[in-house]
C-alpha positions as CSV (number, residue, x, y, z in Angstrom):
1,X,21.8,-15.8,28.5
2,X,20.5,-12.4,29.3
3,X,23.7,-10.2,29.5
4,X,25.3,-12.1,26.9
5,X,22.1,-11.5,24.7
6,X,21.8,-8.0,25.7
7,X,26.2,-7.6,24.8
8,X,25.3,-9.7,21.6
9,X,22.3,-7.9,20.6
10,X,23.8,-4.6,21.1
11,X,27.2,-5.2,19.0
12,X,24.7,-6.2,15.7
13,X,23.1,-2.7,16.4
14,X,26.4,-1.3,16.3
15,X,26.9,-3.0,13.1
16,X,23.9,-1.9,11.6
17,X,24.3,1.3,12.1
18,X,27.1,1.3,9.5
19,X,25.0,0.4,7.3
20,X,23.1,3.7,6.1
21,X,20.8,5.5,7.1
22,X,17.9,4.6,9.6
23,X,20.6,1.5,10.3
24,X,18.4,0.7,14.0
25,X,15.7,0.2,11.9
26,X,17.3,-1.8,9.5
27,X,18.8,-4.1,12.3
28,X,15.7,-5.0,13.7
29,X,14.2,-6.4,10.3
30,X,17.0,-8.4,10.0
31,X,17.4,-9.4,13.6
32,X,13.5,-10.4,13.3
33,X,13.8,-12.2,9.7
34,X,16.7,-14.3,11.6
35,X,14.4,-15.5,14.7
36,X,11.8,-18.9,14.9
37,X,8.5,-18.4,14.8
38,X,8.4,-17.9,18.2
39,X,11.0,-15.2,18.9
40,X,9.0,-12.3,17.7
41,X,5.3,-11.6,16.7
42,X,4.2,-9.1,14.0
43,X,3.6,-9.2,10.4
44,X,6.2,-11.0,7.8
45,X,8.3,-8.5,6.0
46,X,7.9,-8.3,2.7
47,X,10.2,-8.9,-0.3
48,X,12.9,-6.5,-0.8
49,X,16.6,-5.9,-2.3
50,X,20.0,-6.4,-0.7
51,X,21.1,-4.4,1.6
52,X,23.5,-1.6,0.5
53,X,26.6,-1.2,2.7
54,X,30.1,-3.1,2.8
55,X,30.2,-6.2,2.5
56,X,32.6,-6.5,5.6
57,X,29.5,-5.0,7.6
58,X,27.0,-7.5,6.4
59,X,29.0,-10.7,7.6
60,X,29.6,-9.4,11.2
61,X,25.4,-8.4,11.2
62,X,24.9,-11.8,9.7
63,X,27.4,-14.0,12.5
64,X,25.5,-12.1,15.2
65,X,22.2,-12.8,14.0
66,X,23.4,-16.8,13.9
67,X,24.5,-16.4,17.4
68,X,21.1,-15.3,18.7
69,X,19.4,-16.8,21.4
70,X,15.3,-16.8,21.3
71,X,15.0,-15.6,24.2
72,X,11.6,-12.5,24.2
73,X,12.8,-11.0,27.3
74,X,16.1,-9.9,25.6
75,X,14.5,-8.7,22.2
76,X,12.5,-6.6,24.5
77,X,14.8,-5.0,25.8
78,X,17.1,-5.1,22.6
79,X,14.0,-3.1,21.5
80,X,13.7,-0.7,24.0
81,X,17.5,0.0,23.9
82,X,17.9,0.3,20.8
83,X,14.2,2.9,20.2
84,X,13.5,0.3,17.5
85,X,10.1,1.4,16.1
86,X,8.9,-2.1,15.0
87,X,9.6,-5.8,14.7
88,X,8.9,-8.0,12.0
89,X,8.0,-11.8,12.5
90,X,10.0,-14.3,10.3
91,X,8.5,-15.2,7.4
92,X,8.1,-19.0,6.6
93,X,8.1,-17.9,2.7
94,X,11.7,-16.6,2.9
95,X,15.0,-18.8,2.5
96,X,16.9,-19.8,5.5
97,X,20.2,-19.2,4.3
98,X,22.4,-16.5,6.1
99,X,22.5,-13.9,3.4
100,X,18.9,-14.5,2.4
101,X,18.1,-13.6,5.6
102,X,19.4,-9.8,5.0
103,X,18.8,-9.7,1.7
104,X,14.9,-10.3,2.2
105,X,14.5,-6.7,4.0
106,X,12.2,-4.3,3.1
107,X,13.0,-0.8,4.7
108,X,10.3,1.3,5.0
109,X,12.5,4.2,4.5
110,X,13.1,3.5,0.6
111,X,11.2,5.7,-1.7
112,X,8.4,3.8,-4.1
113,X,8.5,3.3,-7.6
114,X,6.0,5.0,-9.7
115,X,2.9,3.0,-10.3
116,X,0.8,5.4,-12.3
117,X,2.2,6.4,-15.9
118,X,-0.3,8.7,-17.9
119,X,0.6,9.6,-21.5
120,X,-1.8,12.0,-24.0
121,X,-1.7,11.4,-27.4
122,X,-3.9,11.4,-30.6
123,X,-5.3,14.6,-30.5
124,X,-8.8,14.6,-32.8
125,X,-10.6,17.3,-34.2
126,X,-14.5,18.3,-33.4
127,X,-16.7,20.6,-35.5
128,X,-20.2,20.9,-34.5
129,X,-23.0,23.4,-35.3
130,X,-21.5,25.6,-32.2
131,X,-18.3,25.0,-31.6
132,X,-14.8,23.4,-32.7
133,X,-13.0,21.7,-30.6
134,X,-9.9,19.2,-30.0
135,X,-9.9,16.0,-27.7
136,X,-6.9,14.3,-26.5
137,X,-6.8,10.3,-26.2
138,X,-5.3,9.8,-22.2
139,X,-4.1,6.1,-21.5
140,X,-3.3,5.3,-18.0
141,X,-1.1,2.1,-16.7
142,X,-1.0,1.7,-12.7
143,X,-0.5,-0.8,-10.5
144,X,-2.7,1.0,-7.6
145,X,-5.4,-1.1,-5.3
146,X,-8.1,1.7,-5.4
147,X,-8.3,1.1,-9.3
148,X,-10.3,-1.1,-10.5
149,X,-8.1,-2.2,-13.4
150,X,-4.3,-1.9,-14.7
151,X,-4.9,0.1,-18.1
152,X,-7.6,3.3,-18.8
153,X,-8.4,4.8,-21.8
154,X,-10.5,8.4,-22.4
155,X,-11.0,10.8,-24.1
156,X,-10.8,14.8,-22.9
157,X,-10.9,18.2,-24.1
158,X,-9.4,21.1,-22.7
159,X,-12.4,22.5,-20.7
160,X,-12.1,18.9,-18.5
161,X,-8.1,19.8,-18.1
162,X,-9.9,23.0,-16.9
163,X,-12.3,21.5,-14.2
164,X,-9.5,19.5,-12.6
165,X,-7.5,22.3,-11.9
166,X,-10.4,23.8,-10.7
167,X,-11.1,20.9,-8.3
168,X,-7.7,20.5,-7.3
169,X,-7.3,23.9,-6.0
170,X,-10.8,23.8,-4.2
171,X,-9.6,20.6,-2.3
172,X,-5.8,21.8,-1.9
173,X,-5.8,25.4,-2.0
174,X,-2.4,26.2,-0.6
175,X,-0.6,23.2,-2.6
176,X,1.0,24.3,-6.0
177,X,-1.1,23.0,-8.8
178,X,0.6,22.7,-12.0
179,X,-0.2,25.2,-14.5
180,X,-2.5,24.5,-17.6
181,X,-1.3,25.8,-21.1
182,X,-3.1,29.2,-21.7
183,X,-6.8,28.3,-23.5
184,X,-6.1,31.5,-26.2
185,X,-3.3,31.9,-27.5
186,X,-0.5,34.7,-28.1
187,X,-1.3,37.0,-31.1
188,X,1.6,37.0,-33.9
189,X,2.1,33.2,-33.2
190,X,0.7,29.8,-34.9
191,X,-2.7,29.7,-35.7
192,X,-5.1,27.8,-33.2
193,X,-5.6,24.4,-34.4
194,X,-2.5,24.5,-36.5
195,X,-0.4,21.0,-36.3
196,X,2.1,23.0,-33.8
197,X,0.3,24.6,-31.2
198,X,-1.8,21.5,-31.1
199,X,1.7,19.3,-30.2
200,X,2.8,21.7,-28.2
201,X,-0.4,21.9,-26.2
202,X,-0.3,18.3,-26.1
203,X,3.1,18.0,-24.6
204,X,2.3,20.6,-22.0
205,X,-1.3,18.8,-21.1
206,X,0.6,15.6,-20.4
207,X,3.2,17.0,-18.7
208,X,0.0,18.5,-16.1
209,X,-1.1,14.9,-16.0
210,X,2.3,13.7,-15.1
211,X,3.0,16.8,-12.3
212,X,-0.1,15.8,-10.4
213,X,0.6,12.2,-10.9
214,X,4.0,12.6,-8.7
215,X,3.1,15.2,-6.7
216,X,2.4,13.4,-2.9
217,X,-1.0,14.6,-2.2
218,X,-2.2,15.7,-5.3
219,X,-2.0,12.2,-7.2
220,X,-4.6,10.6,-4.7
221,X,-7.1,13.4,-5.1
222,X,-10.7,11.9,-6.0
223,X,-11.3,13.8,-9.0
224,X,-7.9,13.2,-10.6
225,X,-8.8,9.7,-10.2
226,X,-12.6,10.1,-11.9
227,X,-10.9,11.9,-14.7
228,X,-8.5,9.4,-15.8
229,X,-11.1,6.4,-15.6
230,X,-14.6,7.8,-16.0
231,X,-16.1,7.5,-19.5
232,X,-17.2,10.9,-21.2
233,X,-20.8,10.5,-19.9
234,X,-19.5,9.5,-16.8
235,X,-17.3,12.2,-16.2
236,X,-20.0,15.0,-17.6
237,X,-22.6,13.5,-14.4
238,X,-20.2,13.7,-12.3
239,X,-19.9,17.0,-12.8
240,X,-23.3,18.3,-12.0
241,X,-22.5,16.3,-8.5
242,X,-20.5,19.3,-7.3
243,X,-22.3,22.9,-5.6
244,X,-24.8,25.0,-7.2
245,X,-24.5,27.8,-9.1
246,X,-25.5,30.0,-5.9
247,X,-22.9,28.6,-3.6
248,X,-20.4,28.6,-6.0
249,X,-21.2,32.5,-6.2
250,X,-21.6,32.4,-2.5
251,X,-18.5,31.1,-1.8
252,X,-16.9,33.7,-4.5
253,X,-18.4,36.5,-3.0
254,X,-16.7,35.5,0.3
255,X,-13.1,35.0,-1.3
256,X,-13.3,38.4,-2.6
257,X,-14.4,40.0,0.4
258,X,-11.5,38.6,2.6
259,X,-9.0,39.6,-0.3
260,X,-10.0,43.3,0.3
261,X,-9.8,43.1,3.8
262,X,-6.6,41.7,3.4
263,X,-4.5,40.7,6.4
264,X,-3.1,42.8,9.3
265,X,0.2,40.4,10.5
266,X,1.3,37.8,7.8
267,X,3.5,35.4,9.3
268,X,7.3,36.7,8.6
269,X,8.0,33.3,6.8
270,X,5.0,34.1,4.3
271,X,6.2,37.7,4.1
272,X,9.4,36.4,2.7
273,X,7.8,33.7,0.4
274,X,5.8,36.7,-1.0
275,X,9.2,38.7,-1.7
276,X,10.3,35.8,-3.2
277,X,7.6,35.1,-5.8
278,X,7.5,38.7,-6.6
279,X,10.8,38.8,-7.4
280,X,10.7,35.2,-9.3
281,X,7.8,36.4,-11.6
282,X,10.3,39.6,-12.6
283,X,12.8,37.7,-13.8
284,X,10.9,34.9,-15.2
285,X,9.0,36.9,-17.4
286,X,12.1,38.9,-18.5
287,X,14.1,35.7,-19.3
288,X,10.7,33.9,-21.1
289,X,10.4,37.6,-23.0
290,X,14.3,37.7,-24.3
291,X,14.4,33.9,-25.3
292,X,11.2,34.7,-27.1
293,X,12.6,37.5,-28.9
294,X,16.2,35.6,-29.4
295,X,14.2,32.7,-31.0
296,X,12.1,34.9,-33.1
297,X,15.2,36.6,-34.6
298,X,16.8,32.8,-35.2
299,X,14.0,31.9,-36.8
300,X,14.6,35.5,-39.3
301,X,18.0,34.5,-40.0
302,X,16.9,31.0,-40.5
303,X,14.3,31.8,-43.4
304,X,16.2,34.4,-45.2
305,X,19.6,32.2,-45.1
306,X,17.6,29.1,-47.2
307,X,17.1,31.5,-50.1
308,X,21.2,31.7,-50.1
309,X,21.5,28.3,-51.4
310,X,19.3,28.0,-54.5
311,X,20.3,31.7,-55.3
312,X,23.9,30.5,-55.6
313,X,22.9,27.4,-57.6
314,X,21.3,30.0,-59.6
315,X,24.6,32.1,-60.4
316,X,26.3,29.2,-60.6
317,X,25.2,28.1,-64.3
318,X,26.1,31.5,-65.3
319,X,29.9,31.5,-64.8
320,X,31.5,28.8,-65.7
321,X,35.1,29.3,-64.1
322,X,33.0,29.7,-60.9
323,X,31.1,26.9,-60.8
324,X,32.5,25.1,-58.4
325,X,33.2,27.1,-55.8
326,X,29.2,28.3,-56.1
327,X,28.0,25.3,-55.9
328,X,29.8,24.1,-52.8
329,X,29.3,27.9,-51.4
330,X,25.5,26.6,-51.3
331,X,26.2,23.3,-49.9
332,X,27.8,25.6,-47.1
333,X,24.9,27.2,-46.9
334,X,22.4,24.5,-46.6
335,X,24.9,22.8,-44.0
336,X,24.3,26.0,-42.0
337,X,20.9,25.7,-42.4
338,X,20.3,22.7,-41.4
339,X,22.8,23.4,-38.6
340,X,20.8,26.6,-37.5
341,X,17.3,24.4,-38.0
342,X,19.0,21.9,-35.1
343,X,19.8,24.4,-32.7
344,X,16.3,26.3,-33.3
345,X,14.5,22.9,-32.3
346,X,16.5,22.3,-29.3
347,X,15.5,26.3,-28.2
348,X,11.8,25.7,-29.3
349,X,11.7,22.1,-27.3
350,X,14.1,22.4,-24.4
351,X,14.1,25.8,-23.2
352,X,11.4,27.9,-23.9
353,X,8.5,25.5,-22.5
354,X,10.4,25.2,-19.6
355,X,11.0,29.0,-19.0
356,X,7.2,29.7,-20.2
357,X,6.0,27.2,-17.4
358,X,7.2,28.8,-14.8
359,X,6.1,32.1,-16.0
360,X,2.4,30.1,-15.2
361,X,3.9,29.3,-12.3
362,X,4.3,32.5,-10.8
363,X,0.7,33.3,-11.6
364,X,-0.2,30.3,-9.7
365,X,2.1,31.2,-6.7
366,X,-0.3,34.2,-6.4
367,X,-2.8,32.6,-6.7
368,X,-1.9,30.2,-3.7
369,X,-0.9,32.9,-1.9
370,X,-3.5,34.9,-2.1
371,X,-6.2,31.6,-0.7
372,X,-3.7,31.4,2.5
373,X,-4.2,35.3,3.3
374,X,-8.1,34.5,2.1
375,X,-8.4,31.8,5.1
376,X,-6.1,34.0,7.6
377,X,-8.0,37.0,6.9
378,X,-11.0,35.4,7.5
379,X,-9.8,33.7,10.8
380,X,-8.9,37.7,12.1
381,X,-12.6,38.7,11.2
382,X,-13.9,36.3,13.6
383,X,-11.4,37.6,16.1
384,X,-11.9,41.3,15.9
385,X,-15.8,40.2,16.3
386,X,-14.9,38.0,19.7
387,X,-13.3,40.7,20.6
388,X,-15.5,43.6,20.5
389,X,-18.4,40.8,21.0
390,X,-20.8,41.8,18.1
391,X,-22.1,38.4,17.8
392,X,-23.0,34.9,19.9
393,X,-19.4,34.3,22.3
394,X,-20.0,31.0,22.4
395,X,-20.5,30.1,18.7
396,X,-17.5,33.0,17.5
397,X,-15.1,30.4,20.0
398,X,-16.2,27.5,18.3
399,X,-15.7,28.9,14.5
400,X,-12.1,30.0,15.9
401,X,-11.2,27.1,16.8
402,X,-12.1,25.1,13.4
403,X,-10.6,28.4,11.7
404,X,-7.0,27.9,13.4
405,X,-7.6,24.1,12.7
406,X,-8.2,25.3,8.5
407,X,-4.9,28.2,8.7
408,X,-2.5,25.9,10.7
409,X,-3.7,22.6,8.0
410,X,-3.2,25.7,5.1
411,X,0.2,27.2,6.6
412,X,2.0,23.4,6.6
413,X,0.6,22.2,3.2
414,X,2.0,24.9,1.6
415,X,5.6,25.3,3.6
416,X,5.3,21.8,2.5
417,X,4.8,22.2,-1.1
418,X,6.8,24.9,-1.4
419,X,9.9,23.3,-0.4
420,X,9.6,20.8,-3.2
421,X,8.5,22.8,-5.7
422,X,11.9,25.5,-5.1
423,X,13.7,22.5,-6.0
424,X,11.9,21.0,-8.8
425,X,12.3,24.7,-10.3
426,X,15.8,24.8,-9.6
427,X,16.5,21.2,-11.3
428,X,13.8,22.3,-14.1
429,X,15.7,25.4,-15.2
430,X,19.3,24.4,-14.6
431,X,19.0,21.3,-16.9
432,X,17.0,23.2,-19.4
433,X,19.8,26.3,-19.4
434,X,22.8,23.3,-19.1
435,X,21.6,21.3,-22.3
436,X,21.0,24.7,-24.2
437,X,24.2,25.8,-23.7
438,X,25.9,22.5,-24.9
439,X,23.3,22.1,-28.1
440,X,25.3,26.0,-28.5
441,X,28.9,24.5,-27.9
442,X,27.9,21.5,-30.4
443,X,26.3,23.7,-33.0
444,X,29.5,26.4,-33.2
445,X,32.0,23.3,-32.8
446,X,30.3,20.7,-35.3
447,X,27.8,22.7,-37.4
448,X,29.2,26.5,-38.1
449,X,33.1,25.8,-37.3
450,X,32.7,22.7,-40.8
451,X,30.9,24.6,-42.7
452,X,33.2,28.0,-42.7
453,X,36.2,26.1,-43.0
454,X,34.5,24.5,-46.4
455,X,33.4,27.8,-47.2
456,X,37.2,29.3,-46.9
457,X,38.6,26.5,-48.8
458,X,36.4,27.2,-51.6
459,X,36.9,30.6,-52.2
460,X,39.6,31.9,-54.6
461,X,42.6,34.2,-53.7
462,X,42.0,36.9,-56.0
């Protein structure tokens, strides 16, 4: 049945291919779940959910499937036809049945759900005879292979947050490591230790956690995994495994002297990322600097408009023919209160740690920044010397070579990274600017809108 195979074959790719995207792929697993043992060799597919599409394209895939023949010479060339990457066996685990038979894909195109969740809680206080510090409690829950259980429970301070990041961006310097919640903190606002920069730290600590967790490289770094399982004691020798003092310096010493050099062509792609990120931090920091100042004035308003209420209570036992209207005055004015209290939450929680983040963002663009033209700078040093020959040819070539190797690897991960994180910060932002303004729209139509029309109806016409 060879060119009635082939015709057969050909009209279920056809079919397929209505079906989404990747639809060749698609047909092949399902071709290959429909065959005998026999047919097809590879590995079983594994479980998976239906198939989305119409349901008028699923019947004609599944008649044609029925209809095939198990004949290997067509599937090859089915395969070949069709640039089908891969064929998997049928399974004798899966149901028989038609339907099942689709329904039991698994496309390798579908993204994965999360399997690691990380929350910080339960933040406890230290004092020693040198310092004071707070830990955080960190429970993991995954579903990984390389753990060695499901659940984790630790304990860490802000100086471990500290060496991650620092570990992170050794490993990965061109990706985008999330930023850390500055260790000091702005003078004029909450104390340290005080119940609300501690939740707030807490909030921004997790959300780190949570950032590395699903970024795509970043959540399978080494160290990540140490700090989320390793005991205190564990974590502290584990530690000392990393360089010496002296190479640390060493390799210090080094960055710094390829950051003055500098670089004489950046690649007109990086010049423009640079543009960009120069002109991000700008406006960043202006918008983080005016809702600041917005909120600090809300917050003004706020405490001198409770006094309002108990002052009219006040006044209100003194004139009698008044009383009423006094009275519910201040219930106006404690509806506005609580009103204003509302909308100064949703500012303090919703926008302003979202805006303040990605002022540490822009520091950390810099900062990746900066480590690419480190590596490419270092890369035209060897150059220039090949060139003019001041050292060993032969051993210049070789360090070239790995050098390209180390800027090409640097130059992708971070075109990469940067991609995803443009659009992270543009879904960030937008939902944090969207749900201010309707927390505004709610505020002026529920809260402010009830409360003057009481106030109005409670005042006399004199």
């Amino acid at each position: 049945m060879g060119t009635l195979g082939r015709a057969r074959l050909a009209a279920a790719a056809g079919q397929a291919r209505t079906l989404g995207m990747d639809g060749e792929r698609r047909a092949s697993q399902a071709l290959s779940s429909g065959l005998p043992e026999g047919g097809a060799g590879g590995e079983s597919p594994g479980d998976g959910g239906p198939v989305p599409g119409s349901s008028g394209s699923s019947a004609l895939l599944q008649a044609e499937v029925l209809d095939l023949d198990e004949d290997e010479d067509d599937l090859e060339v089915f395969s070949k036809d069709a640039s089908l990457m891969d064929m998997n066996s049928f399974s004798p685990m899966m149901p028989t049945s038609p339907l099942s038979m689709i329904n039991q894909v698994k496309f390798e195109d579908e993204p994965d759900l999360k399997d690691l969740f990380i929350t910080v809680d339960e933040p406890e206080s230290h004092v020693t005879t040198v310092e004071t510090f707070i830990t955080y409690r960190i429970i993991t829950k995954t579903s990984r292979g390389e753990f060695d259980s499901s659940e984790f429970e630790v304990r860490r301070r802000y100086q471990d947050f500290l060496w991650l990041k620092g570990k992170l961006e050794d490993a990965h310097p061109t990706l985008i490591i999330p930023p850390l919640p500055e260790k000091f903190i702005v003078k004029g606002m909450v104390e340290r230790f005080n119940d609300d920069f501690i939740e707030t730290r807490r909030k921004a600590l997790q959300k780190f956690l949570n950032r590395i967790a699903d970024h795509p490289t970043l959540t399978f770094n080494e160290d990540f995994k140490v700090f989320l399982t390793a005991q205190t004691w564990e974590l502290s020798s584990h530690k000392k495994q990393g360089p010496g003092l002296l190479s640390r310096m060493g390799q210090t010493v080094r960055a710094v002297a390829w950051s003055m050099r500098g670089v004489k062509s950046r690649p007109e792609e990086f010049m423009e990322m640079n543009n960009f990120i120069e002109m991000f931090s700008q406006k960043i920091n202006l918008i983080d600097k005016i809702s600041q100042r917005i909120y600090k004035e809300e917050r003004e308003y706020f405490d001198e408009m409770k006094e309002y209420g108990p002052v009219h209570i006040l006044w209100s036992a003194t004139e009698e023919d008044l009383v009423d209207t006094l009275k519910s005055v201040a219930s106006c004015v404690d509806k506005c209160c609580k009103a204003t209290e509302k909308r100064m939450s949703g500012l303090s929680e919703a926008l302003l740690p979202v805006v303040h983040e990605y002022v540490l963002y822009s520091e950390i663009l810099m900062g990746v920044m900066k480590r690419r033209d480190q590596i490419q700078a270092e890369l035209d040093s060897k150059v220039e010397a090949l060139t003019s020959k001041k050292a060993d040819t032969d051993l210049l070539t070789e360090e070239i070579g790995k050098l390209e190797d180390k800027v090409e690897c640097a130059n992708n991960a971070l075109k990469a990274d940067w991609e995803r994180w443009k659009q992270n910060m543009q879904n960030d932002i937008k939902s944090a600017f969207t749900d201010m303004a309707e927390e505004n729209i709610h505020y002026y139509e529920q809260g402010a809108r009830g409360s003057c029309l009481t106030w109005n109806s409670q005042i006399p016409v004199l």
